[in-house]
C-alpha positions in Angstrom: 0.5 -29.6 30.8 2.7 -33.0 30.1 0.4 -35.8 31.5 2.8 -39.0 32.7 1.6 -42.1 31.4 2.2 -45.2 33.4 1.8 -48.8 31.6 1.8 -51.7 33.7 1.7 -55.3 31.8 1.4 -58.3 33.7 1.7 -61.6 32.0 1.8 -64.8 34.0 2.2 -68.2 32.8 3.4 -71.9 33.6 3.4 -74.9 31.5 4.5 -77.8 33.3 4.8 -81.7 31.9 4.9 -84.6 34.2 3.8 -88.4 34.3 1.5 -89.6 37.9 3.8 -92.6 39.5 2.7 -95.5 40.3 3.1 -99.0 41.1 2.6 -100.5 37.5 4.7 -98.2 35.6 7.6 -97.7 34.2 9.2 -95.0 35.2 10.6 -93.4 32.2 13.8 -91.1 33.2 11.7 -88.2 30.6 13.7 -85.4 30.7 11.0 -82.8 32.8 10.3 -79.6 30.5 11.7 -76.5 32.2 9.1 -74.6 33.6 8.7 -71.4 31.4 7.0 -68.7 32.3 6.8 -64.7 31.2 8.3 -62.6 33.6 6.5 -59.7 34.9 7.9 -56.8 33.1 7.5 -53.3 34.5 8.6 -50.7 31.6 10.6 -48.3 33.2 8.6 -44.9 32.9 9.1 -42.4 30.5 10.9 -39.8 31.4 8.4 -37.0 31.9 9.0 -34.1 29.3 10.2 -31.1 29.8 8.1 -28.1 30.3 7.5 -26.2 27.4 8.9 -22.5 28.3 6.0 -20.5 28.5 5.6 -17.8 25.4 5.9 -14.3 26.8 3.5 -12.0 25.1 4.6 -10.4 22.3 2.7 -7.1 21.8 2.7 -5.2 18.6 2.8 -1.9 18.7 2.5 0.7 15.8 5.5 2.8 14.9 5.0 5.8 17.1 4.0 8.7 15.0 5.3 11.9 14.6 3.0 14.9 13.4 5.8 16.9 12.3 7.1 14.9 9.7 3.7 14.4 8.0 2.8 15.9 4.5 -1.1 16.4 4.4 -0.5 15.8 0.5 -0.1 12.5 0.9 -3.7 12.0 1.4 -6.5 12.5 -1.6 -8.7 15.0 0.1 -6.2 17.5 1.1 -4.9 17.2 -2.6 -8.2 18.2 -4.0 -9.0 20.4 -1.4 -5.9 22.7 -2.1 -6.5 25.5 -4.0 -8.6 28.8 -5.0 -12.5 28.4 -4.5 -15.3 30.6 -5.5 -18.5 29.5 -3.9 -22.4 30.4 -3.6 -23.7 30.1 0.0 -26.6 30.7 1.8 -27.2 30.6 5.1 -30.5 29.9 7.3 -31.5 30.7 10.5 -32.8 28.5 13.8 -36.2 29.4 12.2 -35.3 27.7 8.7 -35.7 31.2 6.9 -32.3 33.5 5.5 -30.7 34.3 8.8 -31.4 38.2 9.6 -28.5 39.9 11.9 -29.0 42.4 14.2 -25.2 43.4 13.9 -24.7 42.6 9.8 -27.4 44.1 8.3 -27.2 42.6 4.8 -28.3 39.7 2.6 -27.7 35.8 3.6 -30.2 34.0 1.2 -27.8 34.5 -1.5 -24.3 35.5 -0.5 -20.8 34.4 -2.2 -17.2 33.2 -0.5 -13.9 33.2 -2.0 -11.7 30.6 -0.5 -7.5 29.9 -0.4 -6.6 26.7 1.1 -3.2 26.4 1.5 -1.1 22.9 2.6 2.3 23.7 3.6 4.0 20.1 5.3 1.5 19.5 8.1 -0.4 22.3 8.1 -3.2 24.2 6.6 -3.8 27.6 6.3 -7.4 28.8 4.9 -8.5 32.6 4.6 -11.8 33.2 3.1 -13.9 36.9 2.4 -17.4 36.7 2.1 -19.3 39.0 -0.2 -22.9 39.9 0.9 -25.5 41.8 -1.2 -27.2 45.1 0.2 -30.2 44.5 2.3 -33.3 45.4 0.7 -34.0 48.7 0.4 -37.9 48.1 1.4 -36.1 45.9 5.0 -33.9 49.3 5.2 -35.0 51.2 8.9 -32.7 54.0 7.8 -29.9 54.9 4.8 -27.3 54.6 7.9 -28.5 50.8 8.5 -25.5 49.3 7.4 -21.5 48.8 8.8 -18.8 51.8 7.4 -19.4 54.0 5.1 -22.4 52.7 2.9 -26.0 53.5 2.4 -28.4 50.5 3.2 -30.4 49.3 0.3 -27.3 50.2 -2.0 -24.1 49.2 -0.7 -23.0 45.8 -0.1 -19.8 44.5 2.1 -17.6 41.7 2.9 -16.2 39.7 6.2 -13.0 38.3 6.5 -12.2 35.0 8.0 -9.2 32.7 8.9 -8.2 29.0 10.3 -5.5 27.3 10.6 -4.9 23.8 11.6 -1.9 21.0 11.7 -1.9 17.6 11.4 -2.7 15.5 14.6 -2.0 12.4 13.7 -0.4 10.8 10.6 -3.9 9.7 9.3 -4.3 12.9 7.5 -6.5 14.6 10.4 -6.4 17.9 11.7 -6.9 20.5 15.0 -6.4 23.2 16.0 -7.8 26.7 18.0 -10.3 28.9 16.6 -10.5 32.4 17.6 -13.9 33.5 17.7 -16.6 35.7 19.8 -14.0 36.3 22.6 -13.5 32.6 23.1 -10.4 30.5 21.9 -12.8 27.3 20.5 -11.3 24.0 19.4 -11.5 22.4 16.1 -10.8 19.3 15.1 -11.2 17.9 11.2 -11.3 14.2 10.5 -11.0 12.3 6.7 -13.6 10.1 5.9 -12.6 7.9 2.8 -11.1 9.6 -0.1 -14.4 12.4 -0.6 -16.1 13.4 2.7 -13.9 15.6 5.5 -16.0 16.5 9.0 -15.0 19.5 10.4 -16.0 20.2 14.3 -16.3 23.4 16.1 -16.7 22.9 20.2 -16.7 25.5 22.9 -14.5 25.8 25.4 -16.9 23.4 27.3 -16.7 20.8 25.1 -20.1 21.3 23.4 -21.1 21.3 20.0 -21.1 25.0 18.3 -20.6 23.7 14.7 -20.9 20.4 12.7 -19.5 20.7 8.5 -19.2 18.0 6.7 -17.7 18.8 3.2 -18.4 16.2 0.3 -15.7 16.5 -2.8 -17.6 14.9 -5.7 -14.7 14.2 -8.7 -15.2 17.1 -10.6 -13.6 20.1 -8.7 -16.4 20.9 -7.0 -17.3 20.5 -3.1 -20.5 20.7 -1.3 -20.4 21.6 2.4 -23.4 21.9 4.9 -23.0 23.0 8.4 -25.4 23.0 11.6 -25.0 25.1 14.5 -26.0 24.5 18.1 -25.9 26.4 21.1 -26.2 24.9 24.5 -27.7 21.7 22.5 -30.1 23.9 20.6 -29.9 24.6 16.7 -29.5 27.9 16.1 -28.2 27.9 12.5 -27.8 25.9 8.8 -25.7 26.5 5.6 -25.7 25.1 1.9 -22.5 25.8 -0.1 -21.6 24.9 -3.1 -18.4 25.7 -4.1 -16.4 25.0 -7.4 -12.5 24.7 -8.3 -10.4 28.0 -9.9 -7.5 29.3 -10.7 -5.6 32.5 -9.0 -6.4 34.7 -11.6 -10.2 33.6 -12.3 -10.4 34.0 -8.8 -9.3 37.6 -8.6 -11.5 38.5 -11.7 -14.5 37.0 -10.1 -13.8 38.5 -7.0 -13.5 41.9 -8.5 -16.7 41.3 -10.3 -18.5 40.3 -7.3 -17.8 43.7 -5.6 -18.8 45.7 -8.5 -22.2 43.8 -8.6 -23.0 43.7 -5.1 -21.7 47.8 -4.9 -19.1 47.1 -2.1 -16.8 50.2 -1.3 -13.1 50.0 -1.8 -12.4 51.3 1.5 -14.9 48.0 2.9 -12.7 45.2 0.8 -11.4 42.5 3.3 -12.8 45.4 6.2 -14.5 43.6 9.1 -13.6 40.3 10.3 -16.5 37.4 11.2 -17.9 39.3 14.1 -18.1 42.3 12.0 -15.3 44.4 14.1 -13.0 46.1 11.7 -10.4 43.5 10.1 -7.4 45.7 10.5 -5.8 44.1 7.5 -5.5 44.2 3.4 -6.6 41.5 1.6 -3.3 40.8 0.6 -2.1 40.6 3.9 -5.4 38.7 4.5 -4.3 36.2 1.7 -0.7 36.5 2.2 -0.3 37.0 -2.0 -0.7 39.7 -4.4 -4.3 39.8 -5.4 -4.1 43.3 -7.5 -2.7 43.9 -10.6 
């Protein structure tokens, strides 16, 4: 706001010399002294300034961003990340014991995963098999308790599993739809830093069904624990630990996890994560050549 300043001076003054007549004196013709005096002088105002044109708001805004254009590999966790892992899992139940299946009837307190995790532009695409162990032979209600073909106690099998997800944002975060149990559930997988990834799992209401949070330690190793919920409750836990390969160790590992856990041929890359049959090869699975 321009204030207006107004300045008024006032200086007044007379000097004045004279001599008193009178009847003994002589009157001296003295020139009289001109009255001076200071006029009274008003400065003329200053002219009020002009208003200062008001700023219009300048917002900022980020370049928009377009998924499609990013490259996942740009970002440190989805470099390590990429790759072939062979892993040692177990998995708990509500009751903090090995979880026991009514429908799976075979070993979770030691179990092992074989992982591809493929980045391709904005995407990922990651197919897994699990390998379980036979169930004990003593836990064994009859030789037929077990999926296809095997004899329980004796025969071990495998699950297949798959997700994909794209980039939703150019931050290096992820989502994308999960098949699963009937249900199409959403998943969403956020960076945190340069070694710690959270993967969610809601159900179509919104709700928690799964919380992972993967830690990559610089070594080519990863740890990932999940928790699963139901309707707010916890119903499940998982410890993995998970280390780094190559294509071909992974196919030999593989192949020497099946022989020690007995699996059947005619079970490899079978049923799918709700034990239903997987309809597929594991090369199809895998989308590569994992036989000779």
């Amino acid at each position: 706001m321009a204030w207006r300043i107004f300045l008024a001076l006032i200086a007044c003054g007379s000097i004045a010399a004279c001599n008193s007549d009178n009847n003994n004196s002589v009157k001296v013709n003295t020139p009289t002294d001109p009255v001076q005096s200071e006029a009274v002088v008003e400065p003329e105002p200053e002219p009020e300034p002009e208003p200062e044109p008001e700023l219009e708001e300048v917002t900022r805004s980020e370049p928009e961003c377009d998924v499609e254009t990013v490259n996942l590999l740009d970002f440190v966790p989805w470099q390590r990340e990429e790759g072939w892992w062979v892993g040692e899992y177990t998995f708990l139940g509500a009751d903090g014991n090995p979880n026991v299946s009514a429908s799976w009837p075979y070993r979770y307190d030691h179990y092992r995963g074989f992982i591809h995790l493929e980045v391709i532009g904005n995407s990922i695409k990651q197919r897994n098999v699990f390998l379980y162990p036979a169930k004990a032979a003593a836990e064994c209600e009859s030789d037929q308790d077990v999926v296809g073909a095997g004899v329980c106690g004796d025969n071990g099998n495998e699950k297949v599993f798959s997700a994909d997800q794209t980039a939703s944002d150019c931050e290096g975060n992820l989502a994308g739809p999960f098949e699963a149990f009937g249900m199409t559930l959403s998943t969403t997988t956020t960076l945190i830093g340069d070694d710690t990834v959270l993967y969610q799992v809601r159900l179509p209401d919104g709700s928690f069904t799964q919380n992972q949070l993967t830690t990559l330690p610089p070594n080519n190793t990863r740890v990932r624990t999940a928790q699963g919920f139901f309707m707010g409750a916890p119903t499940y836990a998982s410890y993995y630990r998970e280390r780094k390969v190559t294509q071909e160790e992974f196919v030999q590992l593989l192949e020497e996890t099946r022989q020690e856990y007995n699996i059947l041929e005619t079970d490899y890359c079978g049923y799918d994560s709700g034990g239903s049959p997987s309809g597929v090869t594991c090369d199809e699975h895998f989308g590569v050549m994992l036989g000779e």
